[in-house]
N, C-alpha and C positions, 0 to 999 in steps of 0.2 A: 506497509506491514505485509497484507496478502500477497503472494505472489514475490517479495521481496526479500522480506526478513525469514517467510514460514510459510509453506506451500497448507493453503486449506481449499483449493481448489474442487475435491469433492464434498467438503463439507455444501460449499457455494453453491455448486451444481446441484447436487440434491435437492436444498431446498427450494429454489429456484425454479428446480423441473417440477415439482409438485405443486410449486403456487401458481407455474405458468398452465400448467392442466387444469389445474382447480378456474381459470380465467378465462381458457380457449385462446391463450396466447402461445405461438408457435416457440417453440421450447429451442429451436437451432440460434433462429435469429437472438431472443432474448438474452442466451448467455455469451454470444458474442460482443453484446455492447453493456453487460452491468460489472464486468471487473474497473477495480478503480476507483466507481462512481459512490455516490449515496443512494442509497435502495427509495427514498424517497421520489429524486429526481428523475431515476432510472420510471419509477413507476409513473409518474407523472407526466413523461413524455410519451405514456401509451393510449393516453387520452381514453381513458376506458370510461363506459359511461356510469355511475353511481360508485366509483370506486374511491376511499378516503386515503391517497398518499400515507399520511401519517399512522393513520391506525396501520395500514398493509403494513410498512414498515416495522411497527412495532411489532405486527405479529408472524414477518419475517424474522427479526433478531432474537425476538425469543426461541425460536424454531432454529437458529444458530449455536445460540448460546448454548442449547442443549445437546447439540450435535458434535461434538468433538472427536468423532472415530478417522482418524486418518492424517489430522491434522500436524505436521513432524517442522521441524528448522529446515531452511535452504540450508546445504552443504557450507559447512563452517561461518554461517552465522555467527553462532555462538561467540567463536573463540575471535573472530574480526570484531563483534563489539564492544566484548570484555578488553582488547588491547586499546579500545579509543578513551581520547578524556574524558571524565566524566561531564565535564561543562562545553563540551563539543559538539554534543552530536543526540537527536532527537529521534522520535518516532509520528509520522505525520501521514495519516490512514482518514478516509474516507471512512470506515465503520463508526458506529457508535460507543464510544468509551467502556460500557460494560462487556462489548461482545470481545472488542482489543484485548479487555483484563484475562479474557478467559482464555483467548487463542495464544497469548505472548505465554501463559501460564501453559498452558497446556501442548505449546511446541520448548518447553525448558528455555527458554531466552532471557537472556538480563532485563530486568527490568531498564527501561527509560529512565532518563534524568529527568525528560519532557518528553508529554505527551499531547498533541494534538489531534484531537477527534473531531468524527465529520459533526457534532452540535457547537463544536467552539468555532463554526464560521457561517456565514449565509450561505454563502455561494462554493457550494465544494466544484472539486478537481471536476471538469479540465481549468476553472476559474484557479490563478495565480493565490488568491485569499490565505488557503492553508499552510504554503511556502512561505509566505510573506509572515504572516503571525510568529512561524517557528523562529526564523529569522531573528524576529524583533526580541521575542523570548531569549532566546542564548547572547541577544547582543553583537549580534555577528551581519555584516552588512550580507545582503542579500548574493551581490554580484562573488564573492566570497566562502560563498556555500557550496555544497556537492549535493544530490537529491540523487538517492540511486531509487529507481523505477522499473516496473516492467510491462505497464498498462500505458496505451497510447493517451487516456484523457491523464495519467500521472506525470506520463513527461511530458504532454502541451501545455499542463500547469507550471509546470519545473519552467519550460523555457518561459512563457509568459512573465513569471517571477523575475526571470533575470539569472537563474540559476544554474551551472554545468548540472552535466547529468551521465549517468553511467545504466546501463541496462541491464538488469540480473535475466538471466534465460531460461534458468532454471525450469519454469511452467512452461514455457509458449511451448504451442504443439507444431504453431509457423512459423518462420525468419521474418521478423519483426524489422520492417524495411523503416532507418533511422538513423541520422547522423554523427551518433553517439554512439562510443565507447560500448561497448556491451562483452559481458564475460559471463558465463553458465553460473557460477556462482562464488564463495568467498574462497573457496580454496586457491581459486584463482590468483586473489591479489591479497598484499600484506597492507598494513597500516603503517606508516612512521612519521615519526616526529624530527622536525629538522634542527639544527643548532639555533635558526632565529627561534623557533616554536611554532614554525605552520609544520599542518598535518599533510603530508603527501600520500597518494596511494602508489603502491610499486605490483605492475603483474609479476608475479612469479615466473621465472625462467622454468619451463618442463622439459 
């Protein structure tokens, strides 16, 4: 979702720089490694001493939820997921399901047919868990899927899954060094349906 579907990257950063102040955790390092992740495990690998993972979390998302200035769609989002099937194709985000409702609502994007949030698994991204669920949900064998990403722990989950992957560029501020396909965003490439019924992606000739 972040970074893929709907750039909310200053929402991120804000909050983030003012929890990392509030903690005397260095604010460069930190938002280098929490796109992607669960705000739980990001915090939790800081090993800080009296600090509650969960609570922080929770009063990181609220401090989200509230913050929606800036928040817009990747360039032709929109109209790439309105032309997919609806029994095709998911939404599978590390955030928490209330903050998802807020940012999908508030970058104008179709709603999900399925939604997979960071509480519907233990182990979020870079662990495979959240690829694997969507999967089994739409009924779709894993090897079979496309996971377009633009966070390094989102596509080590993609591949772990078993999953191709395509990289939206949209955000990155560096050349995100990776094996995979990668296009700045949907204007890029069209969706189509072929005469058997698989879904192919086609780049647009410019």
């Amino acid at each position: 979702m972040d970074g893929t579907v709907l750039n909310s990257i200053a929402v991120a950063e804000r909050v983030w720089t003012a929890w990392a102040l509030r903690h005397n955790v260095d604010v460069e390092s930190l938002l280098a490694t929490v796109h992607g992740r669960k705000a739980a495990e990001t915090i939790s690998r800081l090993g800080l001493p009296g600090i509650d993972p969960a609570e922080e979390m929770r009063l990181l998302t609220l401090a989200e939820i509230a913050d929606v200035a800036g928040i817009e769609p990747i360039a032709g989002a929109g109209r790439f997921l309105e032309a997919l099937p609806r029994d095709r194709w998911a939404i599978v985000t590390s955030a928490p399901r209330d903050l998802a409702v807020v940012r999908l609502k508030a970058a104008g994007l179709p709603w999900p047919p399925l939604l997979i949030a960071g509480e519907d698994v233990e182990n979020g991204k870079p662990a495979p868990d959240c690829f694997l669920l969507a999967a089994e949900r739409l009924d779709q064998p894993i090897e079979e899927c496309l996971v377009f990403e633009d966070a390094p722990a989102g596509i080590e989950a993609a591949e772990a899954a078993g999953a191709a992957v395509i990289v939206i560029s949209a955000t990155h501020r560096t050349l995100l060094q990776t094996p995979h396909p990668s296009v700045a965003d949907y204007d890029d490439i069209v969706a189509d349906i072929t005469r058997a019924g698989s879904l192919q992606i086609l780049w647009k000739r410019r």
